[in-house]
N, C-alpha and C positions, 0 to 999 in steps of 0.2 A: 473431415468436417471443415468447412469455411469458417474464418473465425467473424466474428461480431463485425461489421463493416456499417460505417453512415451512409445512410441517416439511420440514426435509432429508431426503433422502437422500445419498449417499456422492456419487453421478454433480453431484446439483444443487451440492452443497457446495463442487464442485471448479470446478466453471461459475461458481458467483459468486464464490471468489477467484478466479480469472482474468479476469473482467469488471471485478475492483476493481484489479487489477495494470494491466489494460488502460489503465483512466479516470486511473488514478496517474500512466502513463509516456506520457498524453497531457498531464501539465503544466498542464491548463486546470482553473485552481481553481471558477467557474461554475459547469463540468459534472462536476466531481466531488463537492460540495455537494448534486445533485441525488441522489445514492443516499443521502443522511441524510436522516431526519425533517426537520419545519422547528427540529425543538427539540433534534433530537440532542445527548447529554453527549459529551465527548472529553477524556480525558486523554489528551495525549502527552509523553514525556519527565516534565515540570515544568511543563506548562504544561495548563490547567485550560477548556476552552470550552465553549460553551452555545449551538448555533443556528446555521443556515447562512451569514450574515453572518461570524459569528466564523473557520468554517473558511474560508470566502473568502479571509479577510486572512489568515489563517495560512495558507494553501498560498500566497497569493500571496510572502508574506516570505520564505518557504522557499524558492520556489524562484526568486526572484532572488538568494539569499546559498549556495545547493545549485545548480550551474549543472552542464550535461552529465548530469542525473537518471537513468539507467537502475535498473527495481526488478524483483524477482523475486520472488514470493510462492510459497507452500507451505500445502497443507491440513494442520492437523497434528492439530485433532480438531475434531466438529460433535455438535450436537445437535438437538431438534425445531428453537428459532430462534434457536443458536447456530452461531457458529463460532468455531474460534483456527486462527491462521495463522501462521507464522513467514516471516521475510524477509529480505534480505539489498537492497540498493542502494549504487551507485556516483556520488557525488561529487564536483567540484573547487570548490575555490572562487576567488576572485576574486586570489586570489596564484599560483593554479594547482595549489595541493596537491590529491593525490585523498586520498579516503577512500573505506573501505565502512562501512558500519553494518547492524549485524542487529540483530534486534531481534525481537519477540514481539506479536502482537494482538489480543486478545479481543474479539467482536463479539456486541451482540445486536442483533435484528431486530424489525420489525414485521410484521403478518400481510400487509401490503402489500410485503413484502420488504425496507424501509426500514430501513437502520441509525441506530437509535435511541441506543448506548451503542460509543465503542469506547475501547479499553484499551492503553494502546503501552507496550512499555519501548523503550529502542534506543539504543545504545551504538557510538560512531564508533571506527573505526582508519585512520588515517595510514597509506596505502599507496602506492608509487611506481608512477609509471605502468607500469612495466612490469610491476605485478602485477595490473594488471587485468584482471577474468574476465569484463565484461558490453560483449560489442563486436558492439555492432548499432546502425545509426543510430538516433537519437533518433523515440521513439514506441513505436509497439506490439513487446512482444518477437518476436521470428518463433518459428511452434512448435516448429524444429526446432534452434532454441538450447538447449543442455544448462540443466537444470532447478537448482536449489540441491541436491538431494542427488548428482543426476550430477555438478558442479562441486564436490561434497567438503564443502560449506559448511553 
């Protein structure tokens, strides 16, 4: 199968954040490296990177210090070889607190399909276990788990 390639349409837009939610809640920073250019720009939060090396070691820190990661992504608008998505994910750390954080993503593309540029804000809340909404074993979300707007979020 070809994967999502610009210009978008509405069908492809929704296929590639779901393929990037997919690569996310597989944990394997490697193979999530590979949907960026080799030079890709990334802001996320505060912090500022440049190239697949870099995001390596960033999702690797991440997610040994972000343990139990489930994420949920959202189309929220596209263009020819853009997209923004919005998101929500769940949490704990290593004391066992959970959090979620949502947060916002601006993407651009290459005509190869390669994310070239992406844009994060994302803001955590301290939530107790028993508020948690994302309960599937660790990995791919299953489809038939309510989506971020079905969960209210």
């Amino acid at each position: 199968m070809r994967p999502p390639l610009p210009p978008f349409t509405y069908e492809t837009a929704v296929q590639k954040v779901r393929l990037a939610e997919d690569a996310w809640n597989s944990r394997a920073p490697e193979k999530v490296a590979l949907a960026y250019t080799p030079d890709s720009r990334w802001r996320n939060r505060n912090e500022f990177l440049t190239g697949r090396d870099e995001i390596v070691a960033f999702l690797t820190r991440k997610w040994q210090r972000e343990q139990n990661y489930r994420l949920i992504k959202e189309l929220w608008a596209f263009g020819d070889e853009r997209i923004a998505v919005r998101f929500a994910y769940e949490w704990r750390d290593v004391r066992g607190r959970w959090f979620r954080a949502y947060g916002n993503e601006n993407w651009a593309f290459d005509e190869n399909g390669l994310m070239a540029q992406r844009h994060a804000s994302i803001n955590d809340l301290q939530i107790n276990e028993s508020g948690r909404l994302f309960h599937w074993p660790l990995g791919r979300r299953p489809d038939e788990h309510p989506s971020l707007h079905e969960l209210g979020l």
